[in-house]
N, C-alpha and C positions, 0 to 999 in steps of 0.2 A: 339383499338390497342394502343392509347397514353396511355390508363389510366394501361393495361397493361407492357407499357416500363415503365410508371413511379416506378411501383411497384418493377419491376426488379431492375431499377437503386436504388431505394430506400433499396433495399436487399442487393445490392453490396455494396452499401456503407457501409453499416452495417456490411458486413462481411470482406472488403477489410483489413480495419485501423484493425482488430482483431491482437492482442498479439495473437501469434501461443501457447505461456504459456498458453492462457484462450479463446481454440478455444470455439466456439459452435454450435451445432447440426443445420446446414444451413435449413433444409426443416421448421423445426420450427422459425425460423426467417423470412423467407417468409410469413408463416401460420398468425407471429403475426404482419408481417409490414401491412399487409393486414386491421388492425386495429387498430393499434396504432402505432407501430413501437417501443416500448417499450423494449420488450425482445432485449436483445441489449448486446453487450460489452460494460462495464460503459467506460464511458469520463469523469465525471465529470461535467457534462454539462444536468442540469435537466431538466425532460421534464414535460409535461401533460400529463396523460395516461388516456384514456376511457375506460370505461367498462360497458355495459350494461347485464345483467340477467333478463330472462324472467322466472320467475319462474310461474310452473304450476303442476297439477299431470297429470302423464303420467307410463307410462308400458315399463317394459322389457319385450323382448321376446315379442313385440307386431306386431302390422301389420307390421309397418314400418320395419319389419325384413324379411319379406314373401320376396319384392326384390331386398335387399341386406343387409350386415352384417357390415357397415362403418355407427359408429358416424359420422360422419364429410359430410359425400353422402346424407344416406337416415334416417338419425338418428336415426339409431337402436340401439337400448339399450344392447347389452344379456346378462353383469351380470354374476351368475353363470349357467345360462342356464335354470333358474325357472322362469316360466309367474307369475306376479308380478303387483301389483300398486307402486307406488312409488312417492317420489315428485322430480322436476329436474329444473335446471337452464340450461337454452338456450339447452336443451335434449340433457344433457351429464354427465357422470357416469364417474369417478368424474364432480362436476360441472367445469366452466370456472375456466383455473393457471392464477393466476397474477404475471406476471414477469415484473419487473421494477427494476429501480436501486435507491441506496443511494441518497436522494434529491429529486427523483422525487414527483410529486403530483398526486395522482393518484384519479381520480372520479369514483364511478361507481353510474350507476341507474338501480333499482331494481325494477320491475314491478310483482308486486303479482299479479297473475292470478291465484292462487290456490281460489277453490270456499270455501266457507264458513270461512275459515279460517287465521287468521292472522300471521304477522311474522316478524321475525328482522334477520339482516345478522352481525356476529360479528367477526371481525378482531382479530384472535387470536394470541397474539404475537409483534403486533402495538401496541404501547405504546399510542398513539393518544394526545401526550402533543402539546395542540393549539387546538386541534379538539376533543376535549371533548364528542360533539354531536354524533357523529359517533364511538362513540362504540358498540352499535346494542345491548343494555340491556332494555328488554320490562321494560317497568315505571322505569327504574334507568336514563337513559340516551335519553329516544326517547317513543312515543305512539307506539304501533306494526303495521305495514304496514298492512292497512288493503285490504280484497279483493278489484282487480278492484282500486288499490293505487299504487302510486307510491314512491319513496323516495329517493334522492340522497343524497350519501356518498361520505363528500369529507378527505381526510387525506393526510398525507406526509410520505415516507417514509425514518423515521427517521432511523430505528435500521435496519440492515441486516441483513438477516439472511434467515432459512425456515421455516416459520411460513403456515397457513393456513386458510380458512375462513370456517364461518360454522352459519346456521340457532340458532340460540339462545331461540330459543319459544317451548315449548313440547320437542316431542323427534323429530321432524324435521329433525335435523341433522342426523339420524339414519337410516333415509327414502331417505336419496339421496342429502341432501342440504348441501354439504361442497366441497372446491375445492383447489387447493394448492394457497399458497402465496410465492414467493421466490424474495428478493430485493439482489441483487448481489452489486456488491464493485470495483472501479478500482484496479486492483492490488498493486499501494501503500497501500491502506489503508486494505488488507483481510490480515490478518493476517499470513495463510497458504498456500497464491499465490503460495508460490515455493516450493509445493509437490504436485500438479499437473498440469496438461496440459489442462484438459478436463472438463467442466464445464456445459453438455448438457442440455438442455431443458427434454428431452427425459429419463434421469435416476432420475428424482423425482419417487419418492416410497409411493404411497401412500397405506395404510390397512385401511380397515374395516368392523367393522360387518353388516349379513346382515340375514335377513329373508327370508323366503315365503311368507309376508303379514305385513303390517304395523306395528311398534316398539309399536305404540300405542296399538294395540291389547295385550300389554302386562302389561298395567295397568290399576283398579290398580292388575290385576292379575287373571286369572280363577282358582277354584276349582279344576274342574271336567275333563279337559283338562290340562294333563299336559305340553304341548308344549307352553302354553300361563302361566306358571308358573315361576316365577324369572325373570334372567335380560340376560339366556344364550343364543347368538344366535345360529342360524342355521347354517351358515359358513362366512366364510371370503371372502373379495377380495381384488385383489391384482391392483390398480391401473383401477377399477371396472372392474377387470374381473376374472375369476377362473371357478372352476368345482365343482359340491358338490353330494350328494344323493340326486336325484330327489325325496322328501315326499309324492308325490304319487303312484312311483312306486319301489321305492330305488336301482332305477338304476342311475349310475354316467352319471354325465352329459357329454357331450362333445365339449362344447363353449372353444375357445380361451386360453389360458394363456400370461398374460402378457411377453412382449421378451426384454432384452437388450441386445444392439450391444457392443460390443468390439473390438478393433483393438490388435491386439497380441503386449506388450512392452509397452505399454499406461499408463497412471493414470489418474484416473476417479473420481470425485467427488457426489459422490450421497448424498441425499439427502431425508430420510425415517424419513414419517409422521405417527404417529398413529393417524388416524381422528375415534378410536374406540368410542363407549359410552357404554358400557356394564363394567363389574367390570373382562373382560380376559386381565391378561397379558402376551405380546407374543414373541419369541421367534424369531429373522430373522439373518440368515444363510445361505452363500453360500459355495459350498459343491467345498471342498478343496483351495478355499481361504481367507486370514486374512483380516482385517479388519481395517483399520487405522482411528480411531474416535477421530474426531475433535471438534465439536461443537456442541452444544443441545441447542434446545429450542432458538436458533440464536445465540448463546452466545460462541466464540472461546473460548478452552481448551488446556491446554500441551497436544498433541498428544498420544495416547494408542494404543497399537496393542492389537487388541482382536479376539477372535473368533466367536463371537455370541452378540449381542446387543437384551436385552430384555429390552421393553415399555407396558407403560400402558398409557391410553386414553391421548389421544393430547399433549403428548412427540414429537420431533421432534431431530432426530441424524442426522448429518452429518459424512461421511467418507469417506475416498478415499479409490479405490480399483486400486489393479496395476493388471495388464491384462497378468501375465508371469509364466502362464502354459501352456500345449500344446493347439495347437488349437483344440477346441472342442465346445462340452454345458455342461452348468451345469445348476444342479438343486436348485436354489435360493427355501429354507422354511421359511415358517412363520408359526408357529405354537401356538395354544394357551394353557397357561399354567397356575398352580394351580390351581385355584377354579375349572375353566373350563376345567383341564387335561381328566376328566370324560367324556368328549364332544368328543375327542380327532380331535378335530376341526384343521386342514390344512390348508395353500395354499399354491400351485408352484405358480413359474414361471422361468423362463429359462434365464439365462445370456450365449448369443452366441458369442462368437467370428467370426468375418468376415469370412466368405466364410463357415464356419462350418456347421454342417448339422441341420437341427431347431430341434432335441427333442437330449435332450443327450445321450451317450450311456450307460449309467447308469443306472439300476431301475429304476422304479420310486419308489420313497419313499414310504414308508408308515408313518403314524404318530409315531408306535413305531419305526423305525428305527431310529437307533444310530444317533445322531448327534455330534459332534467333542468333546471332553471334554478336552478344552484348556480353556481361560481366558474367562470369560463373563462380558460385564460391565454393571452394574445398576442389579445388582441380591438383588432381595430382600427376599429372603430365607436366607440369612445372615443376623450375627448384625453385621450392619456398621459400628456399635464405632469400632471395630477390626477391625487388617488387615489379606487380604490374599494372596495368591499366584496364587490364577484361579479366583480373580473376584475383579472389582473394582465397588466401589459403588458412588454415585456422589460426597460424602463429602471427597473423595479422591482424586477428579481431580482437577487441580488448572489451574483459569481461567488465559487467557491472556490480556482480557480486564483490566484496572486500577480499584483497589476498592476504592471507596470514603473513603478517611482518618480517616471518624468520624465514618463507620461501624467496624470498629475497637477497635473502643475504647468505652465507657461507652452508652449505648444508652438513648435516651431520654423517651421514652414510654416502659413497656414489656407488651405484651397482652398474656395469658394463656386462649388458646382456644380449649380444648377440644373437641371433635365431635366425631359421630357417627350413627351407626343405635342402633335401639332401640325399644321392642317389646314395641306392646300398645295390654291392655286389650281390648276383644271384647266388654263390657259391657260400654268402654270410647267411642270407636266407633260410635257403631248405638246405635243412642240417638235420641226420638224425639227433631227434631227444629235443630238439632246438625249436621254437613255434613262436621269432618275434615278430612283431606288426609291421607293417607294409601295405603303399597302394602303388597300382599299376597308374603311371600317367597318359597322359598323350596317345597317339594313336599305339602303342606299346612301345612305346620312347623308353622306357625304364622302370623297375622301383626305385619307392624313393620313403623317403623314413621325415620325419620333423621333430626337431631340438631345440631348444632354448639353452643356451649356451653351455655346449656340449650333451645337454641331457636328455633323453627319452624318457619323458612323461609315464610313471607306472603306477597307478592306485595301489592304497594300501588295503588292504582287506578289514579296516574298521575306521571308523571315524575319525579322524586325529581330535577332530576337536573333544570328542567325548570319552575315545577308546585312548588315548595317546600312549600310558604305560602299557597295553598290552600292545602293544606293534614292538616287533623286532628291531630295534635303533638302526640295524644293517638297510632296512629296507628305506632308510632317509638318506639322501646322498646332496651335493653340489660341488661345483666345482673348484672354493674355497678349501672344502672339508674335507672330502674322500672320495674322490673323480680326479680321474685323470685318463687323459683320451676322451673318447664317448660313453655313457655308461644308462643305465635302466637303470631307475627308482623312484620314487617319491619325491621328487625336486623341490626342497623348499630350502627355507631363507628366511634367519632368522631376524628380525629388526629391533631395536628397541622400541617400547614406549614414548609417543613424543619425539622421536627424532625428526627428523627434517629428511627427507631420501632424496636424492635425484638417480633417476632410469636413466641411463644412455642406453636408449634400442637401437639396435642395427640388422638391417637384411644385410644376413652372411649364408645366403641363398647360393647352391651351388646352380640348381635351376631357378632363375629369376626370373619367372613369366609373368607374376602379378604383384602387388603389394600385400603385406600381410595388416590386418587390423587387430590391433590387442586392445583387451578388453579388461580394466583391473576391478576384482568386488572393493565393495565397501568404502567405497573414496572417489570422491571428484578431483581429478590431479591439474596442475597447470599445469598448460604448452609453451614450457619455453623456450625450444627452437625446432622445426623441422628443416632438413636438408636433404642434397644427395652428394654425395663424393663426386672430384673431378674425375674426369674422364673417364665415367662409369665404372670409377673403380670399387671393386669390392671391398664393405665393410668391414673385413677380420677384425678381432681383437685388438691386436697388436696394431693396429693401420689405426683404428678408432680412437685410441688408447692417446698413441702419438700426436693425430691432429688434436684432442682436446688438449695433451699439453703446451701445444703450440699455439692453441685462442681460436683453432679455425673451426668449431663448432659452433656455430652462434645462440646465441641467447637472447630473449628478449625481458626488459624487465619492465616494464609500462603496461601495467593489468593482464595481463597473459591470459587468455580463455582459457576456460574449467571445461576437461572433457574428462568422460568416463569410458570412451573406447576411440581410439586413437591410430589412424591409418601410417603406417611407414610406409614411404619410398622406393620402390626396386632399386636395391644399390644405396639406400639412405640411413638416414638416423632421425632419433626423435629424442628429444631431450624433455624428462616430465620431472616434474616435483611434486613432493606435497608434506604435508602436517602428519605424520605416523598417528592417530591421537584416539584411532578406532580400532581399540585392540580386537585380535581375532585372529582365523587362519582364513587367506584373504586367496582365491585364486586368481591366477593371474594366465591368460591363454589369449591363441589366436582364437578368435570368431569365428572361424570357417571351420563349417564342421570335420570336415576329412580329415584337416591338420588336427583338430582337438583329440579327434579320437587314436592318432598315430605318433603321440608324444608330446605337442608343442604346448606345455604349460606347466604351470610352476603354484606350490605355495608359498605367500611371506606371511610370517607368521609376529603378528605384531605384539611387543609384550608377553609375559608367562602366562602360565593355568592360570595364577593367581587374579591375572588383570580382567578375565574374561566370566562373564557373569554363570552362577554355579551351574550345571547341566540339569535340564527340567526334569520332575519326577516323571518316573515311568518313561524315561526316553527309550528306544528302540534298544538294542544293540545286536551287532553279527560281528562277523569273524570266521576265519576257518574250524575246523573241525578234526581234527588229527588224534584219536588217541592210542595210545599205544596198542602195539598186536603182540 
């Protein structure tokens, strides 16, 4: 009885001092005083927050569903209503939200119990300046937790925003291992406090793709079976939940869809994650309302009304939505789009206004149903050097954050980093003695390998950041230093301290079927120009190289949006900057899982040993094992 009053008292408190401007969703504040008391209306007044994850493989649609259908009761998983393996943190679809505020210090420990297998948890969107250790990059930053291990992650959170957390090792993340991240702001300091009210715990949005059976089953690719072919999944969920065609019987499933509450006259701040890893990008829409988007990737923007917000892999928008049409349901879509339009892949879920009846009176959609053709922002079927009148693209938004004065002006470093996929001869493949990485595309169209300019992605066998002198200097290469042609190794890139860098990215895709999204740790970069080459010419070096010396790359310098993963163009470029000022070994890769794990990513390694705070006692360490015979 005490330990329950205290709880109680502990909730009120929490919600009494609430700014009525920045209520939040009460039952989730109970739910999280329960264990930290974290999720909160910021003070200003930082705290310590725990977080334990018990990560194991485990099933949807398993027993634990026979007698009842509550995560949170009997831990039922159900997904899109397909029986499944899967891997899960403390057996919940998404894993455990981290909500905390500006300041706070947040721990978690991470207890692998998955058998045979290793793994790392990486804070997507934490910048981790001070806490270097805890960026969750097997041998860049940590050894991978191994089974029956444990590991504590400590960090602060410095940047606010909605970011996310997510498995780092294989395709993990794919399988169930990612959960939201959201660090909220007192209302002096959010930028856009005074265009809503409503701040819930309850309307995070999280997508993503999902199987009938483990992501791995899909590298590096079957022949014979085409469902274990490419990178497409089988449906989406919305917040892990939805409905798809049962693969066995191709009947629609009938599990849950995800619900949001409205109060009719309201303004609501949501908060929509793509935790995708596949190469679909997708389409999310609420049917007959606009869209006010604020901020992506944590990063406030001059405000846009739009219609439709379409993302690709671990993009994160923010937008407020006002709550004043009649009372009813609608039909919230998420749809996925180009490569994967083929797929014609779906999900609802239902935004209800109080007291309204739970399924709308509307259709249900279907995937070719119309959907609104008003503004879209971040459309990549456009060339963003232009402007238009139905779509903003990001090098169009201008951020409300300050830009550091020197990203402005002349930079210190330029790096011209090409990347792509890229088919490999069978005959370089299966080689006696020879066993490099490779996926089958397409209906068996090819293999194909992924580089970042020139490089094949090869870990080191110990941590750079911790282990550095014991790694073989051979096994560090780029195309400055000692590559030439295409080459396997540890791709990094040295920068100095404090420079100024600008990226020229380019797809130099030999197969160009999607856009690639890069993702860099440790930093919020400006967008200062996306494009594509005329006449869908292919970005080579040499081509890239030329037009910026001729001015035809453009740039924009009028507050340029702060993004932290950042979509190229089929056939384009993207031009980023930023302040070097976060020393570390920073990875830098595509977001799609298949390419990550078959070469496409690089470390820059910002400043010496010296800059990078001392390595914590008792750190892990591995390495090979060779002693002489």
């Amino acid at each position: 009885m005490i330990l329950a009053l205290t709880l109680y008292v502990l909730c009120c408190t929490l919600v009494a001092g609430s700014d009525l401007a920045r209520a939040f969703d009460q039952r989730s504040i109970v739910h999280a005083a329960q264990n930290n008391s974290c999720a909160r209306t910021c003070d200003g007044i930082p705290r310590t927050c725990y977080f334990y994850f018990h990560v194991e493989q485990y099933s949807t649609m398993g027993w634990s569903c026979n007698s009842c259908q509550s995560q949170d009761v009997c831990q039922c998983i159900l997904a899109d209503g397909v029986e499944r393996s899967m891997y899960s943190a403390n057996r919940k679809l998404p894993g455990p939200k981290i909500e905390v505020c500006e300041g706070d210090k947040v721990v978690v420990d991470v207890e692998n119990r998955i058998e045979g297998l290793e793994m790392t948890i990486h804070w997507h969107g934490v910048w981790q300046d001070g806490t270097q250790y805890a960026d969750g990059v097997p041998y860049v930053t940590q050894c991978p937790i191994l089974s029956h291990n444990n590991f504590r992650y400590i960090w602060y959170a410095k940047n606010p925003g909605t970011h996310f957390w997510h498995a780092h090792t294989g395709l993990q993340k794919m399988d169930g291992l990612a959960g939201p991240i959201v660090i909220r702001q007192t209302a002096a300091r959010d930028y856009h406090s005074s265009l809503y009210r409503n701040d819930l715990s309850a309307h995070t949005v999280m997508v993503n793709d999902w199987w009938p059976y483990f992501a791995s089953m899909t590298l590096p690719g079957a022949l014979r079976r085409p469902s274990l072919i490419g990178e497409l999944p089988h449906s989406l969920l919305i917040n892990g939940k939805g409905q798809t065609r049962h693969p066995d019987t191709n009947v629609m499933t009938t599990t849950p869809l995800e619900e949001f509450t409205v109060f009719q006259g309201q303004t609501y701040r949501f908060r929509l994650i793509n935790a995708m890893g596949t190469v679909c990008p997708i389409i999310f829409t609420i049917d007959q309302h606009k869209l006010l988007a604020i901020a992506s990737d944590g990063e406030p923007f001059q405000s846009v009304v739009v219609d439709g917000i379409q993302s690709y892999s671990a993009e994160r928008y923010d937008f407020i939505l006002t709550a004043n049409k009649s009372i009813g349901s609608y039909w919230i879509r998420v749809r996925a789009v180009g490569i994967c339009a083929s797929e014609q892949l779906q999900q609802l879920a239902i935004l209800r206004y109080s007291t309204a009846a739970a399924l709308p009176t509307a259709p249900r959609p279907s995937y070719n149903t119309s959907v609104p053709q008003g503004v879209m922002l971040n459309d990549y079927t456009r060339n963003c050097a232009d402007g238009f009148s139905n779509a903003i693209c990001l090098n169009h938004l201008k951020s409300l954050r300050p830009i550091d004065y020197g990203v402005l002006g002349t930079p210190n470093i330029k790096l011209y980093l090409p990347f792509g996929t890229y088919f490999l001869p069978e005959q370089q493949v299966f080689k006696p003695n020879q066993y490099r990485p490779f996926m089958v595309i397409g209906t068996g169209a090819g293999l194909v390998t992924h580089r970042i300019d020139g490089v094949e992605y090869a870990p080191p066998p110990s941590p750079i950041i911790s282990q550095y002198f014991e790694t073989p200097p051979t096994q560090f290469c780029n195309r400055n230093k000692n590559c030439v042609g295409n080459c396997t190794c540890t791709h990094k890139i040295d920068i100095p301290l404090n420079a100024i860098v600008e990226i020229i990215l380019a797809d130099d895709s030999e197969e160009a079927l999607a856009p690639h999204n890069m993702h860099l740790h440790g930093y919020a970069f400006n967008v200062m120009g996306i494009g594509v080459l005329p006449n869908d010419t292919r970005p080579t070096l040499d081509k890239v190289k030329d037009l910026d010396s001729k001015g035809l790359l453009q740039r924009r310098f009028v507050h340029p949006a702060f993004k932290d993963t950042l979509t190229v163009p089929i056939r384009g470029y993207a031009v980023i900057r930023f302040n070097a000022k976060n020393a570390g070994l920073w990875f830098m890769h595509c977001h799609y899982g298949h390419h990550l794990v078959t070469g496409m990513s690089l470390v820059l390694q910002v400043g010496s040993d010296y800059d990078i705070p001392p390595i914590p006692a008792n750190f892990p360490k591995c390495g090979h094992f060779q002693p002489p015979y």
